[in-house]
C-alpha angles and dihedrals in degrees: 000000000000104000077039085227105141126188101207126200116193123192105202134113088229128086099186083054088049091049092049099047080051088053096054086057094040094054077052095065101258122132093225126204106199130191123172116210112246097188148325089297098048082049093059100040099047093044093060086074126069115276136161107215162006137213119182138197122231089251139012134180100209098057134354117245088233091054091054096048081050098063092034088059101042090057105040093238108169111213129129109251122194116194122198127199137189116273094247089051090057094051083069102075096208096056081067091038088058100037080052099050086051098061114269111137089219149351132228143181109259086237093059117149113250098241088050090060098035089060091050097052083045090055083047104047093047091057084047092053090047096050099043081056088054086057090050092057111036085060089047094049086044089058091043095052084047090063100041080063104043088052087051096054082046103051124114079214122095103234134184135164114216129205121186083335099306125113104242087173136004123171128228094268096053086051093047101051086051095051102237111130097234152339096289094064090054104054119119090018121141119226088223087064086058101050130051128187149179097259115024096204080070100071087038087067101041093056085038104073133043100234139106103272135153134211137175116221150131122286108208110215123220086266095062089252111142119227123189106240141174110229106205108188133194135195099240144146127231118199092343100311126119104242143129130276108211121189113191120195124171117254099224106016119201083208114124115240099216093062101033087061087042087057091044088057098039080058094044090058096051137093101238091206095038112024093230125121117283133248089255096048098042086057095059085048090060102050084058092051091044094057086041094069099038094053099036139029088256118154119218142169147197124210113189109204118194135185106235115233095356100158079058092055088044096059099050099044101029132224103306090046083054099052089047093048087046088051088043099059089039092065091040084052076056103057096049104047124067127221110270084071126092114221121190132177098232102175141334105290101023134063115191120210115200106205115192122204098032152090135228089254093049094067101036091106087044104054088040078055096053095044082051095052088042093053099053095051115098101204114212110225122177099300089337131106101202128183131192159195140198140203126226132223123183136194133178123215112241125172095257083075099129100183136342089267089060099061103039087054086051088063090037098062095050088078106018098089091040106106086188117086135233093029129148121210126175114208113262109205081194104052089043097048081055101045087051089038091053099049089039080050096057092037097045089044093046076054107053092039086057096051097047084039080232082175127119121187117222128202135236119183117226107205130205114236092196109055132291125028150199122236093253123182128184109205125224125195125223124185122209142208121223087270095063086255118150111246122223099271099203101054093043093059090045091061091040084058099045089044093041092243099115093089088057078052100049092050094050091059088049105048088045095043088052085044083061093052097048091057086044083051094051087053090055088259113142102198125171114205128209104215115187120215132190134231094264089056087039099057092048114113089196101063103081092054084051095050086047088051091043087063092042095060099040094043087226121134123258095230092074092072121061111189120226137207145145133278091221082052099049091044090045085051106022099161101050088050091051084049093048091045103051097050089045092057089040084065085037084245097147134218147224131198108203143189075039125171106027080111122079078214094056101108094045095052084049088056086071098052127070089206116160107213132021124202118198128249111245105234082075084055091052090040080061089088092073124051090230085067096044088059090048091048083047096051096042092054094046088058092043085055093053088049085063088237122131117246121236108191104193129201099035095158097153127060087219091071095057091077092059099044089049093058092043090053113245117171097200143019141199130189147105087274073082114030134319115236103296126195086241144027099254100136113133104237096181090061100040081071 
């Protein structure tokens, strides 16, 4: 699909098989979300989300593919859904044919090549992508249509669309210029029984043919009285159908035009679905209130009133349910307020209510009051009984308003980042100047300790369990403030990788660390760094040239420096790691995965990476205190020593531990048992072993 970003069901009672089908889309450049159904009741609760495919075993315990194709079916779910059979059941023609007939879009042999089935979800996707676009559209084009509608009810013009001489539509103003009451009386009219002309081929032609055409006549009211007219006509189509738009004005109006532009601008400022007062409008309201209270003393206030989960609501009752309801809440709005508040429709899911004269404390009971009354209405929506709630967000004027934007998105922000319902939040200057001082702090202070290169690097020994080692050395980074005080890490790079700043960080640490080997060189030293690295570093291109230019320039070899990064970010960005690790090893510059294992899919993404060393994640260390996670340690290692890969087991603080981690198998251990982060690589390799 075009952002290449792919959610991805497997039906399979493997892991390991799940894990395999997400790699083939992964080496094609998807990020790919996977989640493999466990049973019936996984089924129906994950397919209520959003997903692009499935792919489904032959067979599966936990629940039948059928099964499966059933409850798709049943609940129109559209999804692509790929099938594969043994390849004894496809050679019977009628196990595809009725794979087919239930609903699967197409049926392969479980041995399929992965190119093979790669080119098929492709086919899929991008049909799912189309026809998700139709969807788009035709919502779009149905909203489009409404408010066509709703600007021809509206019209001052009289407006009708013709087809074959007959009215197929005519708007209030087109009954009303004729004199019926209403629509009823004027269907299966012809338009030739309400004009009248001098020459009556005339109007034959100018009904006859779809072109523009004009032509000045007489309307005949339902009276009989005779008015003088201009027919404008225009080749159209209503719902599909080839017709003519006419548009009928009188030729001389008795209309004043004072009140006909009043009423012009009455309509203007007007929401055509709600009745309240439009964004526009509402806009202008706001710059007078604005000045109001800069020039004045003048209290105001803004309540944002919001329908909770309202693209939920959309969904279930469709377009036309959501304008009712819509139409629903604004004449409740109505009710409650008086007239001195000003209510507007600002979007689809929001109304605003200016309210002069008064301050944010002053409306908290009202505004309780109205969520209460809300609450309790069942609104009656197509064949739906819906209930609701809103949140509430309140600002008060002052006179640092700088534009109407400004204070409807002071009230937005009080509940845009709740996740609860029915709230009310009043907007705190205060709270909000904090909450910005204390992210322009972090990022002003990562800044400036950039810039004065106020880092220092620390070193942690990693030490072999089965012989000789090498003087490794994993390096941690500390920050400092102008008094020499450590930062709070975490939040700092937090804010680097928000600001883009965290592969500026990452290089630092690489080219220092590689400053401290040089002089441990030079005193006949022969260290190895980890230097960890994070996914912004990771999915650079760029960053394998730079660490071959990097050698180049130091004369070191590559060898000395080991890169670092985590399994979540490899398997996040599998093909740029692939890429990383295989240049590296090309220039025999190693690498670690490290916080490795926390996922059942571990050892299958690592299938994928020639890594050279994996370090564990430390939630398996702390599972050593029961004999159920020393089995799983022990079975983890054995399979990282088939793979050929070296073992780091991290956080060894204890030396009871080392017994265990000797018989598992472990190559290499870290942890303050050794030694903490020191400012230099001074561990003594010789007695740790």
């Amino acid at each position: 699909m075009e952002t290449k970003n792919l959610r991805l069901l497997i039906l399979d009672d493997s892991p390991n098989e799940a894990e395999n089908y997400a790699v083939i889309f992964r080496n094609a450049g998807y990020a790919t979300r996977l989640h493999r159904i466990t049973s019936a009741e996984d089924a129906e609760t994950v397919l209520a989300q959003n997903w692009d495919l499935i792919i489904a075993a032959p067979s599966s315990e936990n629940y039948d593919p059928v099964d499966l194709l059933a409850f798709i079916k049943a609940k129109k779910i559209d999804i692509p859904y790929i099938q594969l059979l043994n390849p004894e059941s496809l050679e019977d023609d009628q196990f595809t044919i009725s794979y087919l007939k239930k609903g699967a879009q197409d049926v392969l042999s479980v041995d399929v090549e992965a190119e093979h089935l790669l080119l098929i979800a492709q086919r899929e996707l991008n049909n799912l992508m189309k026809r998700r676009s139709l969807v788009r559209s035709e919502k779009n084009l149905a909203e489009s249509e409404r408010r066509c509608n709703l600007l021809l009810d509206s019209s001052m013009d009289a407006i009708a669309y013709i087809h074959d001489g007959m009215h197929i539509y005519l708007n209030q103003a087109y009954i009303d210029m004729f004199g019926y009451e209403d629509k009823a009386d004027m269907d299966g009219l012809p338009i030739i029984d309400l004009v009248s002309a001098d020459n009556p081929s005339d109007l034959k032609d100018l009904f006859k043919h779809r072109v523009e055409s004009s032509l000045a006549c007489r309307g005949v009211r339902a009276d009989g009285s005779k008015f003088p007219i201009l027919i404008t006509t225009y080749p159209a189509s209503y719902d599909g159908e080839e017709c003519m738009q006419v548009i009928i004005r009188e030729e001389t109006s008795t209309v004043n035009s004072e009140a006909l532009e009043e009423k012009i601008r009455e309509m203007s400022s007007l929401d055509a679905l709600t009745g309240l007062y439009s964004r526009a409008h509402l806009s202008t309201l706001l710059d007078n209130t604005m000045e109001q209270v800069k020039s004045t003393n003048l209290n105001a206030t803004l309540l944002y009133i919001y329908i909770d989960n309202f693209d939920s609501l959309n969904t279930q009752i469709g377009i036309a349910g959501s304008d009712s309801l819509l139409a629903s809440v604004a004449q409740l709005l109505k009710g409650h307020f008086c007239h001195e508040e000003s209510l507007a429709r600002l979007s689809d899911d929001a109304f605003v209510v200016l309210v002069p004269n008064a301050t944010s404390s002053d409306l908290i009971d009202s505004v309780k009051l109205l969520q209460e009354k809300i609450t309790k209405v069942i609104f009656d929506v197509n064949d739906f009984s819906i209930q609701i709630t809103v949140s509430v967000g309140i600002a008060d004027f002052d006179k640092s308003v700088a534009s109407p934007q400004e204070i409807i998105d002071r009230a937005h922000r009080c509940i845009e980042s709740s996740t609860a319902s029915n709230i009310i939040k009043v907007y705190d200057p205060a709270e909000e100047l904090a909450k910005a001082a204390s992210q322009g702090d972090l990022l002003a202070t990562l800044q400036q300790t950039l810039q004065q290169e106020s880092l220092k690097l620390l070193y942690q020994p990693i030490v072999s369990l089965r012989g000789k080692s090498f003087e490794f050395y994993e390096v941690r980074l500390r920050m400092l403030d102008a008094q020499g005080k450590e930062l709070p890490l975490t939040d700092l790079l937090n804010v680097a990788s928000s600001s883009g700043m965290a592969e500026q960080i990452d290089r630092w640490v690489i080219v220092n660390s590689l400053k401290e080997v040089a002089k441990m060189h030079a005193a006949g030293h022969n260290p190895r760094v980890f230097a960890q690295i994070g996914s912004d570093t990771l999915k650079n291109e760029n960053l394998l040239d730079w660490i071959k230019k990097l050698f180049a320039a130091t004369k070191l070899p590559p060898e000395c420096l080991l890169v670092e990064f985590t399994e979540s970010d490899a398997a996040t960005y599998l093909k740029q790691a692939q890429n990383l690790i295989n240049g590296l090893n090309e220039i025999n510059c190693q690498t670690v995965i490290s916080d490795f294992g926390k996922d059942e899919n571990s050892l299958l993404t690592l299938n994928h990476l020639p890594a050279n060393y994996v370090k564990l994640a430390p939630s398996l260390v702390q599972a050593l205190r029961k004999p159920e996670g020393v089995d799983a340690l022990t079975e983890m290692l054995n399979q990282l020593r088939e793979s050929k890969r070296k073992s780091i087991v991290p956080f060894v603080e204890t030396a009871s531990i080392l017994s265990i981690l000797w018989q598992a198998g472990a190559d290499y251990i870290q942890g303050y048992y050794l030694q903490r982060p020191m400012p230099n690589m001074s561990y003594d390799f010789s007695s740790g072993q």
